[in-house]
N, C-alpha and C positions, 0 to 999 in steps of 0.2 A: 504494500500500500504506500502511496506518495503522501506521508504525514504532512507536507507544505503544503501542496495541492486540494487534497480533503480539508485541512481547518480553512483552508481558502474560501473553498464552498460551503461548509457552516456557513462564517461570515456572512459572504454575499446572499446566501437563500434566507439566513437570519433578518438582512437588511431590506431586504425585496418582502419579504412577509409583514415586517412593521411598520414598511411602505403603505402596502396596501390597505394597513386599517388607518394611518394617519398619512393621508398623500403630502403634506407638507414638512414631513420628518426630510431631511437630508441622505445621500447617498453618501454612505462612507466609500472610500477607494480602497481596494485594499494592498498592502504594497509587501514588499521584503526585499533585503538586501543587506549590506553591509551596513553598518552606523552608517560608513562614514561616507557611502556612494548616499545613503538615506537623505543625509545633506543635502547633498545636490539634487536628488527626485524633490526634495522640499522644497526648494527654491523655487521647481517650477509650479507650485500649485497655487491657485488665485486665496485671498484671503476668507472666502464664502464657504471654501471646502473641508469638509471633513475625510478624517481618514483613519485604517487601522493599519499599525505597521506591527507584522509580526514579525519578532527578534530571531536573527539565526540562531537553529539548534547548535550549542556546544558542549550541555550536558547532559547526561543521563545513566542507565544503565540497566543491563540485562539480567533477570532473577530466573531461575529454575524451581520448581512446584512439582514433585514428580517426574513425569515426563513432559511436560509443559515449560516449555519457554518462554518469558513475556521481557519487552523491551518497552521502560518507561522512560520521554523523555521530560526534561523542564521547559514548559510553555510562556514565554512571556509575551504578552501581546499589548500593543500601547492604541488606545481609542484616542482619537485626538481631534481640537477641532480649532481651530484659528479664531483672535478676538483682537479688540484692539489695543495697542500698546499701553502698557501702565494701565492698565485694572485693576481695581481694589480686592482684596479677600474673599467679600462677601458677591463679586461678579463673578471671580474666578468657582467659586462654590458653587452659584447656582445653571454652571458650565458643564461642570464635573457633575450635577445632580441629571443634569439635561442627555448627558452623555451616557448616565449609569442606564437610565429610561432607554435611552433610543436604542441601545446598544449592547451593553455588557449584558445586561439581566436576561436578555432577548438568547443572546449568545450562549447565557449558562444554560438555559432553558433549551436550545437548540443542540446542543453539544452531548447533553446526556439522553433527549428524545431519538437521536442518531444511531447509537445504539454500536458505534461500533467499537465501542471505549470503553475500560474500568470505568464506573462511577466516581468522580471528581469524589474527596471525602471535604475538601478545604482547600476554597480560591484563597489567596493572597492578594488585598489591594492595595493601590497608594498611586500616592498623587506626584508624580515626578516632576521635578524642574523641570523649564523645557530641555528638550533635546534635538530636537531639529530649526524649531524657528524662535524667536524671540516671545512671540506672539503667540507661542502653541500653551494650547490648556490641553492634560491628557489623565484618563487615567488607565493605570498597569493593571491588568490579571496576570496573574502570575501561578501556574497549577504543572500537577503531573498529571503526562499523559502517557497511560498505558494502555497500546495496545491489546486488543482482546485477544488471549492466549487459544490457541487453534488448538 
């Protein structure tokens, strides 16, 4: 299975479904790549856009069960959405309230419906500096994902 590929399409069928009950939700993009190429795909996105940028896999690991094999890796995925510069606290929050709505909760909710995954026991969240643009409001999921053992 192409782990990049599939949480791909979560994503987009995630974001395409809460489309259609709220047509004026936002299209997140979804993106991946290095940090530091991430940069420059940032630069080119208008400031209306939102996006999720899922972080390259670099850890993880393989457990044996019997004769079952399962490989779980570390998910971090950043929802993100562009604001204007110098926003107070309490903007930034109701950014990050807007984004848990349109997106993540939708996401967790999609990811364990799929069925092709261990059950998440504990996302990890937070509110990161920006990391690509000045102006980025985001927030991180951060989970193991394990493949379902054959």
């Amino acid at each position: 299975m192409a782990l990049l590929n599939t949480i791909k399409g979560i994503i987009q069928t995630t974001n395409a479904n809460y489309r259609m009950l709220n047509p004026d939700a936002p299209t997140y993009k979804v993106m991946y790549e290095e940090s530091s190429m991430m940069n420059i795909q940032a630069d080119e996105l208008n400031q209306a856009d939102s996006f999720v940028y899922i972080e390259e896999f670099i850890t993880g690991r393989y457990t044996r069960e019997k004769y079952f094999k399962s490989k779980t890796m570390k998910m971090q995925l950043y929802f993100c959405k562009f604001t204007q510069l110098h926003q107070d606290a309490t903007t930034r929050e109701a950014l990050r309230d807007q984004i848990e709505t349109e997106i993540v909760e939708p996401f967790m909710d999609a990811y364990k419906q799929a069925a092709l995954f261990d059950d998440v026991k504990q996302y990890n969240l937070s509110y990161p500096f920006p990391r690509f643009d000045a102006n980025e409001v985001s927030v991180m999921l951060e989970f193991e994902c394990t493949l379902k053992r054959c």
